[in-house]
Backbone bond lengths (Angstrom), bond angles and torsions (degrees), N, CA, C in turn:
res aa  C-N    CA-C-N  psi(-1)  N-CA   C-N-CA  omega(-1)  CA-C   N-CA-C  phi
1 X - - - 1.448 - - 1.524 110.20 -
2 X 1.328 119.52 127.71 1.203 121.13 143.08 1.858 141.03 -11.18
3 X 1.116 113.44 108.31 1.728 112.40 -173.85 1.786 102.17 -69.58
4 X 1.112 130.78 115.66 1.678 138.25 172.08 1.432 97.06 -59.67
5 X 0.765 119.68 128.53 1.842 132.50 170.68 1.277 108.56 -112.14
6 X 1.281 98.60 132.20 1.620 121.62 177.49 1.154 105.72 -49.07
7 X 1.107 116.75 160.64 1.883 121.64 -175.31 1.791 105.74 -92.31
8 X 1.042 115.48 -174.82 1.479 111.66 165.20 1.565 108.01 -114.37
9 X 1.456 101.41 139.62 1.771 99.98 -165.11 2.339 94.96 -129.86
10 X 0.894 92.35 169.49 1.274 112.28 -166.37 1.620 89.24 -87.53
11 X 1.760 133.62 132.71 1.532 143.13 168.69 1.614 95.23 -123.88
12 X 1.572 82.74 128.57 1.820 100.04 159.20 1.656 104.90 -89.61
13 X 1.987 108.86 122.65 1.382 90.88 167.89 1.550 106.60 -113.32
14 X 1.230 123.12 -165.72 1.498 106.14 177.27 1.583 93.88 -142.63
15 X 1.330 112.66 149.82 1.220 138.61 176.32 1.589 107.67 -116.94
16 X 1.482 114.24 162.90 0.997 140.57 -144.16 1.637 89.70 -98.97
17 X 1.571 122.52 -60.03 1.462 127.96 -147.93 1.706 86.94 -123.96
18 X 1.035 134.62 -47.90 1.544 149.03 168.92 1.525 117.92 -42.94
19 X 1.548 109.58 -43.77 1.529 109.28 -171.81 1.194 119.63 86.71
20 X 1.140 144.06 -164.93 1.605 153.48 167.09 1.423 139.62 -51.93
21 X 1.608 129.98 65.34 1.506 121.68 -163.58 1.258 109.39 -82.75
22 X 1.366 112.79 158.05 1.731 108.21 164.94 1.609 99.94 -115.06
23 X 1.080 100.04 140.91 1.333 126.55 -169.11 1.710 128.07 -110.66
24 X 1.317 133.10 59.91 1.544 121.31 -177.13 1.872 127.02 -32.53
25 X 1.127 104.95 98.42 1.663 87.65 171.06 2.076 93.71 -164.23
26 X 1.208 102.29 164.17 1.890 127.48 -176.75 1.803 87.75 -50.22
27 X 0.984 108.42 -44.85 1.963 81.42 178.28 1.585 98.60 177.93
28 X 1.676 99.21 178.03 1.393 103.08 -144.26 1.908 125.22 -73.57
29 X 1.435 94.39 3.63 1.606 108.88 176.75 1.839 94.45 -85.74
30 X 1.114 103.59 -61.45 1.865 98.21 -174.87 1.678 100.38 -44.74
31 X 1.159 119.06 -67.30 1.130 118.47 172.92 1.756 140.25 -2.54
32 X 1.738 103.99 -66.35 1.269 135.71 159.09 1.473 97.35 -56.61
33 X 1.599 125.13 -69.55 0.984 99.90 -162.36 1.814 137.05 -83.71
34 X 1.573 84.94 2.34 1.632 103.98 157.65 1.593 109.18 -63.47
35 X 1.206 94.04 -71.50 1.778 98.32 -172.60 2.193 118.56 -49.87
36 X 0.969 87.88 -26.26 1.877 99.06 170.78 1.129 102.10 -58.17
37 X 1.499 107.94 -58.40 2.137 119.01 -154.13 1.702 95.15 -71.22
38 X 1.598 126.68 -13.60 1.556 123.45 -168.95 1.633 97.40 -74.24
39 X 1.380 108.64 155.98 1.688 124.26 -175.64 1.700 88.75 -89.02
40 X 1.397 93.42 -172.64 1.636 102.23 -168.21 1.243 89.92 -89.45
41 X 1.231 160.14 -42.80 1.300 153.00 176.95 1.136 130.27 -51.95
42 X 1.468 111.85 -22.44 1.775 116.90 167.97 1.104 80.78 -86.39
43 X 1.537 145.28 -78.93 1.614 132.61 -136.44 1.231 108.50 -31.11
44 X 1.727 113.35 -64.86 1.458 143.15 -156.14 1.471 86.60 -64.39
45 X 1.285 141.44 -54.82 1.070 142.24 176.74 1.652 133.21 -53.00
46 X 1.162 88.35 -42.16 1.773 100.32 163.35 1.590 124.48 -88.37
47 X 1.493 110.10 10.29 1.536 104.40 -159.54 1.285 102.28 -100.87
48 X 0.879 110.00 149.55 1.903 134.39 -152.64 1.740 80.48 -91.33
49 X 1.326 123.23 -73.28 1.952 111.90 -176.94 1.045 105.98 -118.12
50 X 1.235 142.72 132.69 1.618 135.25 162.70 1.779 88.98 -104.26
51 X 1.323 85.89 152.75 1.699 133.59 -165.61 1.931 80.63 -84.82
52 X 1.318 139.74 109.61 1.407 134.33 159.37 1.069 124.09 -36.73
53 X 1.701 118.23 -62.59 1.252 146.01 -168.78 1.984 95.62 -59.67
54 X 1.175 105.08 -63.02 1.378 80.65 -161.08 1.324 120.10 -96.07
55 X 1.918 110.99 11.07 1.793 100.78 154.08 1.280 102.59 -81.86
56 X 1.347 146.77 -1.67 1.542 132.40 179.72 1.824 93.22 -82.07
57 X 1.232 99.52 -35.91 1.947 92.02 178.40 1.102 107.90 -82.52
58 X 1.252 129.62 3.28 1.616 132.32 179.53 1.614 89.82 -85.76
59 X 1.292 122.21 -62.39 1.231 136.57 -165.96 1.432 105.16 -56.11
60 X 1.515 120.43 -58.33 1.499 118.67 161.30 1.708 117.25 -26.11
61 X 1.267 109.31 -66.12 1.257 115.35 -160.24 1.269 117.65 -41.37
62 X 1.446 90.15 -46.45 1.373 120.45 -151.89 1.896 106.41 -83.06
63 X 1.402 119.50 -26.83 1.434 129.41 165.79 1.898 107.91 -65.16
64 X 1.763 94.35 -53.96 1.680 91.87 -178.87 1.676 124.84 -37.21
């Protein structure tokens, strides 16, 4: 017989400076560790609210 495979479901992860991503993957460890391995440009890109204040200090930092 055939092994049934889990479906792929949509994970909220949460970040610190980023806020809330949703994340597609088989469950909520892949998930996390999808959303870790992403560059700062998907995060910021996928993020449901960014915090103003501290992507302008992201942006600071990151010019200094």
């Amino acid at each position: 017989m055939a092994k049934k495979r889990k479906g792929i479901e949509k994970y909220n992860v949460h970040f610190a400076l980023y806020g809330t991503i949703e994340v597609t993957a088989r469950n909520k460890a892949t998930a996390e560790n999808k959303a870790h391995r992403m560059s700062i440009k998907e995060l910021i890109r996928k993020a449901k609210s960014i915090d103003k204040e501290s992507l302008n200090q992201w942006e600071a930092d990151r010019i200094d």
